[in-house]
C-alpha positions as CSV (number, residue, x, y, z in Angstrom):
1,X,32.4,141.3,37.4
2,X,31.7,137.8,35.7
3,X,33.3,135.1,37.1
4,X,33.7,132.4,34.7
5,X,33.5,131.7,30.9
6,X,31.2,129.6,29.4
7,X,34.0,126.9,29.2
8,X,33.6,126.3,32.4
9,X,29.9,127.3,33.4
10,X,27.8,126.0,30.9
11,X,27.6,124.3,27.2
12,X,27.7,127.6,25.2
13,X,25.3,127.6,22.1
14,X,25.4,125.9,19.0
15,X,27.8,126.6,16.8
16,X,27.8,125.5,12.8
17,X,30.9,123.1,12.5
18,X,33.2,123.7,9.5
19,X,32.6,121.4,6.6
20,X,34.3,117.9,6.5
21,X,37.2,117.7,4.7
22,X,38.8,114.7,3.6
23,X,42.0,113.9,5.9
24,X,45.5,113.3,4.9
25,X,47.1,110.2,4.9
26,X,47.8,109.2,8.7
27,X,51.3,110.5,10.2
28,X,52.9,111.3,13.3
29,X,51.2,114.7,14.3
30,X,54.9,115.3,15.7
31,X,56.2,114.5,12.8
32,X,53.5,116.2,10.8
33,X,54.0,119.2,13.0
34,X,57.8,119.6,12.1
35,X,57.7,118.8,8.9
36,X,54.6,121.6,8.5
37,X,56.3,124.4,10.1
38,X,58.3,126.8,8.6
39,X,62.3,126.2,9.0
40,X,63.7,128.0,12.4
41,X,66.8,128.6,13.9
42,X,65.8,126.6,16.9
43,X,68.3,127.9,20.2
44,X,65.9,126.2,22.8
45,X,68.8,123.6,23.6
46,X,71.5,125.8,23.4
47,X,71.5,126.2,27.2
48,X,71.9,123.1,29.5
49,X,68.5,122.9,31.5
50,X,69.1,120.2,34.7
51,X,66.2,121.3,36.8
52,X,63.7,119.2,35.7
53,X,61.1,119.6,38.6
54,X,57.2,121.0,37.0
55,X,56.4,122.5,40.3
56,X,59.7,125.0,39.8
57,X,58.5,126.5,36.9
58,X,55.9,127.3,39.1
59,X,56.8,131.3,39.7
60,X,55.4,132.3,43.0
61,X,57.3,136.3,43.7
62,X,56.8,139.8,41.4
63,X,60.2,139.6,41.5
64,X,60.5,136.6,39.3
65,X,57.5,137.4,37.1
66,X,59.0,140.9,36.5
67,X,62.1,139.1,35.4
68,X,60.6,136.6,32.9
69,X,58.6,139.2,31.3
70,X,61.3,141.9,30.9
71,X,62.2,145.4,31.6
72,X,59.2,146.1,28.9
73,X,56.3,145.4,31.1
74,X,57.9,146.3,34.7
75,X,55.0,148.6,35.2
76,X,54.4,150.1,38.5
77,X,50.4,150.5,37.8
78,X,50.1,147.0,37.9
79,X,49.8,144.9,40.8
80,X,51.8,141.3,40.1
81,X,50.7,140.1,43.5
82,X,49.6,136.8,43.6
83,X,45.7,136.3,44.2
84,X,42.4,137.3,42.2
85,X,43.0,139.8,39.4
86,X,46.7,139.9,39.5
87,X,48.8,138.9,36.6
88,X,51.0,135.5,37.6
89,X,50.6,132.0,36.9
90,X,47.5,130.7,39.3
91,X,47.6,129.9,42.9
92,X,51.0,127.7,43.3
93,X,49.3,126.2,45.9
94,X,46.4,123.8,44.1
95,X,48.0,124.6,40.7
96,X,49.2,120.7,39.4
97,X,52.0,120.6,36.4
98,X,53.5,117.2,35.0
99,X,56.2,118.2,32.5
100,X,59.3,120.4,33.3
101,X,61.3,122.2,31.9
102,X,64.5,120.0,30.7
103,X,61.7,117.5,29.2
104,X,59.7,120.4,27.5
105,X,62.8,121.4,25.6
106,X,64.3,118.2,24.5
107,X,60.9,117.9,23.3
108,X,61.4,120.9,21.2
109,X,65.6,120.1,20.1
110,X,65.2,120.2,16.0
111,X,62.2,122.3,15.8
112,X,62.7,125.7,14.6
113,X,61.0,128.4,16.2
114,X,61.7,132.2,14.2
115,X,63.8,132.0,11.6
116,X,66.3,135.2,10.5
117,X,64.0,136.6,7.9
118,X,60.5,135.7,10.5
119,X,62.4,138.0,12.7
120,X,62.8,140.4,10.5
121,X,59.6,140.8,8.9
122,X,58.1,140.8,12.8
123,X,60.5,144.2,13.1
124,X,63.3,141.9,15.3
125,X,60.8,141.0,18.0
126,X,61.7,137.4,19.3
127,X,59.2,134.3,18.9
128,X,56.8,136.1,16.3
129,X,55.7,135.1,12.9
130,X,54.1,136.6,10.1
131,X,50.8,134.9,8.6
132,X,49.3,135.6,6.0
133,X,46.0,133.5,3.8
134,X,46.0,132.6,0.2
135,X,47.5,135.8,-1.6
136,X,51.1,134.7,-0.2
137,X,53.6,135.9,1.7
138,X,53.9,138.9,0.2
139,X,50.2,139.5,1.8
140,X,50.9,139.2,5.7
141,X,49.5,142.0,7.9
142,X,50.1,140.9,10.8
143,X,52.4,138.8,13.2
144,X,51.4,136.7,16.1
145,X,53.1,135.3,19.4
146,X,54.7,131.3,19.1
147,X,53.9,130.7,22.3
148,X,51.2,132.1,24.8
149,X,52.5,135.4,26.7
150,X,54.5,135.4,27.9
151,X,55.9,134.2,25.1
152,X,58.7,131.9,26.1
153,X,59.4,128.8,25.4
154,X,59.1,126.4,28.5
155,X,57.6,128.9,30.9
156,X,54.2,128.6,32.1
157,X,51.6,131.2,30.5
158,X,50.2,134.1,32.5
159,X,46.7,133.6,33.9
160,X,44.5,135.7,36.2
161,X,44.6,138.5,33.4
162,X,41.6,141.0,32.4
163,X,41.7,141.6,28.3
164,X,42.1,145.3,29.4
165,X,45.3,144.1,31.9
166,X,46.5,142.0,29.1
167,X,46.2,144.9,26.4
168,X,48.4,147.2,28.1
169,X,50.7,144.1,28.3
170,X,50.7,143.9,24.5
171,X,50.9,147.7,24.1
172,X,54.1,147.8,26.8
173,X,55.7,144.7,24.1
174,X,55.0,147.1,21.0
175,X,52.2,144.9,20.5
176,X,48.4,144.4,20.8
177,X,45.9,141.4,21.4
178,X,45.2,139.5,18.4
179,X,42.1,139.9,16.7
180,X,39.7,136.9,16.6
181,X,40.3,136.8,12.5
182,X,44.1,136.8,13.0
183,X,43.7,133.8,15.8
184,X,41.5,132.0,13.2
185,X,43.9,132.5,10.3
186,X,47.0,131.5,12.5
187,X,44.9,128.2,13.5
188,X,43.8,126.9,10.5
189,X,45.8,128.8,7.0
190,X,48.4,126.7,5.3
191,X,51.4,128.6,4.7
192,X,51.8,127.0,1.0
193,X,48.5,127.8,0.0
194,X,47.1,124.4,0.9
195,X,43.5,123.8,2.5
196,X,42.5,125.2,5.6
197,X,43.0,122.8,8.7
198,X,39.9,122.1,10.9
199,X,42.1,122.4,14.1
200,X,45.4,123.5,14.1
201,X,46.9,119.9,14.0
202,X,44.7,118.8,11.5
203,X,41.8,117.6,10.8
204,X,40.7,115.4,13.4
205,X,40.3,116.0,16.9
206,X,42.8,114.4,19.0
207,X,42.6,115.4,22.8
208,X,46.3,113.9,23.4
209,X,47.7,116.3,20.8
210,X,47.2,119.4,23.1
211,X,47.3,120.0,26.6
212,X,43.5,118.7,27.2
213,X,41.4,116.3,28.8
214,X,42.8,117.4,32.3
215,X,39.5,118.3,34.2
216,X,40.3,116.2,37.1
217,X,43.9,115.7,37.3
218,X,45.4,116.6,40.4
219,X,42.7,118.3,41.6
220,X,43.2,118.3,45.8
221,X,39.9,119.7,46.3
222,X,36.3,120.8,44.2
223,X,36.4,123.6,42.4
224,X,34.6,126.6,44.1
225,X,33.1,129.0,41.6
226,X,31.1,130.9,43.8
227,X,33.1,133.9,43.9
228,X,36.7,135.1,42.9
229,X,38.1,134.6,46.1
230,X,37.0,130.9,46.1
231,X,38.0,130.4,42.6
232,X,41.7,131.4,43.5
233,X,41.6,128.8,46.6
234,X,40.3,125.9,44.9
235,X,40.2,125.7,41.2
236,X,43.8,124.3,40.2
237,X,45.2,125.8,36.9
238,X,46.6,122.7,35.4
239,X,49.0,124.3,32.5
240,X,52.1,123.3,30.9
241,X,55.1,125.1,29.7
242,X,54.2,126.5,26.3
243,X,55.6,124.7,23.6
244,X,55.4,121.1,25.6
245,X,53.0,119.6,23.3
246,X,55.3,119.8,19.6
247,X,52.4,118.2,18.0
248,X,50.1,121.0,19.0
249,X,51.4,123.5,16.8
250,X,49.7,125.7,13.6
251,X,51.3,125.5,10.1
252,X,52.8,128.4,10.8
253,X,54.5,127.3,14.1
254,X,52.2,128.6,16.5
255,X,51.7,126.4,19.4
256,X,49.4,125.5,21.9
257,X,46.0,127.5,20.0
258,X,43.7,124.6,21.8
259,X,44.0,123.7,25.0
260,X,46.6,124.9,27.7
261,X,44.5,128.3,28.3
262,X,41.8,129.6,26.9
263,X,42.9,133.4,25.0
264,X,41.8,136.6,25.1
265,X,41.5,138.3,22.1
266,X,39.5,141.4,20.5
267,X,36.2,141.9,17.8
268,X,35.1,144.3,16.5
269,X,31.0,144.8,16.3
270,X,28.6,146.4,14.6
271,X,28.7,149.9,16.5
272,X,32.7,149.9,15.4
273,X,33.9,150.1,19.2
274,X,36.8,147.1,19.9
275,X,35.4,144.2,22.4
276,X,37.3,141.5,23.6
277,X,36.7,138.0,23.6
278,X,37.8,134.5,25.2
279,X,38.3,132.1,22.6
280,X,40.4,128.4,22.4
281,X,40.4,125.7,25.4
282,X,42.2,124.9,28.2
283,X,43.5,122.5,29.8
284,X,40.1,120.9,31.3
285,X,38.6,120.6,27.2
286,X,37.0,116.9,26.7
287,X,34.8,116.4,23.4
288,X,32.3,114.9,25.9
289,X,31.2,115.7,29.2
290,X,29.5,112.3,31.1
291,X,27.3,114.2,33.2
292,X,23.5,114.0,33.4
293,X,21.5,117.1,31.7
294,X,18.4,118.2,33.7
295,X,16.6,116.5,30.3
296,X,18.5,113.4,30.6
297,X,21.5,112.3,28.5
298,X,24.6,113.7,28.5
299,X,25.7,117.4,26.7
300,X,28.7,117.8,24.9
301,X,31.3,120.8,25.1
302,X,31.9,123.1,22.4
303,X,33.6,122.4,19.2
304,X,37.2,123.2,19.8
305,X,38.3,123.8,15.8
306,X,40.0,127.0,14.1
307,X,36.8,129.0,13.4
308,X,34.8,128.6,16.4
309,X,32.9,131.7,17.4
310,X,31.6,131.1,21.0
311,X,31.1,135.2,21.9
312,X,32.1,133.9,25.3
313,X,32.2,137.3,27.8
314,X,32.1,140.0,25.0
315,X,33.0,143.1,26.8
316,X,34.0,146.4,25.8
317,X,38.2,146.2,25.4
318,X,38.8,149.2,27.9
319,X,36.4,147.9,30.6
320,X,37.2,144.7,30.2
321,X,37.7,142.9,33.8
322,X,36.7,139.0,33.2
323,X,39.8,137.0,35.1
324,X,39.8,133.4,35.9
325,X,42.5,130.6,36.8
326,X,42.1,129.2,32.9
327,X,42.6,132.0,31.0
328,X,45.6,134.0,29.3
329,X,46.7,135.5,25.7
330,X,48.7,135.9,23.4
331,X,50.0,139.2,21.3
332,X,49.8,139.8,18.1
333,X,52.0,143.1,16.2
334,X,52.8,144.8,12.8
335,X,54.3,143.1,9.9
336,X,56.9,145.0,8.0
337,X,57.2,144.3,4.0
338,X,59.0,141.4,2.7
């Protein structure tokens, strides 16, 4: 089984950058990010929050996992233990959050998340959207999750998930993982018709947009990637409730597509079978990494935009089994006609 993605274990190869576009005029990217996304119903505030502890969002029992995700993915086959290869929110015990819940929502009190007709167009199912590229509306094939599974506002994302674990999640929704086109066109499409976006944002990277740059942040100990086991007891998952960052958010109100975790999501190659992918950063993304090559210098990460194609731990979809304490997903689902 691999341990770790290329995030993590090395610089990945060079990728071609998309062209350079010329940026608009400089705004608030929360204010930019409203004012872009399509018009929602938003019902995030309609329930008083006090709790406002990050460590309590922090979900430590299959009892409470089962009861965020649903009555839909209650499986018995699947193991929602905490430790290596289960499904749950990384080890409570080196994991390090900042913002709680009661902040991450007033945070989100004007934005809209699904409208009535988003809804229905996603077949009724809550916090989707359709997307479509330049043809129009009229032209969306697919939908795609608003926030990182599972797919509530305010709650930390799942982590500790194989692409074949997180499939079968998907499937038990009515859904599927996204494909890497879908992710790209979500990222970076303008729901007007407008130019394509280099990062979801816009078009300049800005690491306090997302949840990034948070490699060391209350780390208690050195990250151990030796083996599984010593991943789980010392790499902390630093995440955020989804939908904490407002300005980290698609045109088409899809949040949290950099940083947070890194997704899984599927390709299909040239012999036609369906692979899956990890694509997107977490929460430990910096543009540059300070640390000495064996050639002197310094090396910088990957290029975090829209269309980035790192091929980082292509596996067959149904054998699938790469897991790690960075890593989660988000579904994806039919579109029904306007």
């Amino acid at each position: 089984m691999a341990l770790l993605s290329s995030a993590c274990a090395s610089s990945p190869p060079a990728t071609t950058a998309p062209p350079a576009q010329t940026a608009s005029p400089t705004e608030s990217l929360v204010d930019a990010a409203v004012n872009a996304a399509p018009p929602i119903d938003a019902d995030v505030d309609a329930t008083p929050v006090v709790d406002d502890d990050p460590e309590s969002l922090h979900l430590d029992s299959r009892d409470a996992l089962l009861a965020l995700t649903g009555d839909a993915v209650a499986f018995s086959r699947f193991d929602f233990g905490i430790g290596p290869a289960h499904v749950n929110q990384g080890n409570k015990a080196v994991a390090h959050h900042t913002i709680g819940r009661r902040t991450c929502l007033e945070g989100l009190k004007g934005a809209t998340i699904q409208t009535a007709e988003q809804r229905a167009r996603c077949n009724g199912r809550e916090n989707m959207v359709p997307v479509w590229g330049k043809a129009g509306a009229s032209s969306a094939s697919f939908c795609i999750d608003v926030f990182e599974f599972p797919n509530e506002a305010c709650e930390l994302p799942f982590v500790w998930t194989s692409p074949s674990e997180a499939e079968k999640l998907c499937e038990a929704k009515g859904e599927r993982l996204c494909s890497q086109e879908e992710w790209m066109l979500a990222c970076r499409a303008d729901p007007d018709g407008g130019r394509d976006r280099v990062y979801a944002y816009g078009d300049t990277l800005d690491l306090r947009a997302c949840n990034t740059d948070k490699s060391r942040v209350g780390r208690k100990t050195p990250c151990d990637l030796r083996t599984l086991d010593s991943i789980w007891r010392t790499c902390t998952t630093d995440t955020e409730p989804s939908g904490a960052f407002p300005a980290c958010r698609s045109r088409f109100g899809v949040f949290d597509m950099h940083g947070n975790v890194a997704e899984i999501m599927t390709r299909k190659d040239y012999d036609g079978v369906v692979y899956s992918q990890l694509k997107g950063s977490a929460f430990h993304y910096v543009d540059l990494v300070k640390k000495p090559t064996d050639r002197g210098g310094y090396y910088t990460k990957y290029p975090d935009h829209c269309n980035f194609d790192p091929r980082w731990h292509v596996e067959k979809l149904k054998e699938a089994a790469h897991v790690n304490y960075h890593l989660g997903f988000r579904c994806c689902g039919a579109v029904a006609p306007p």
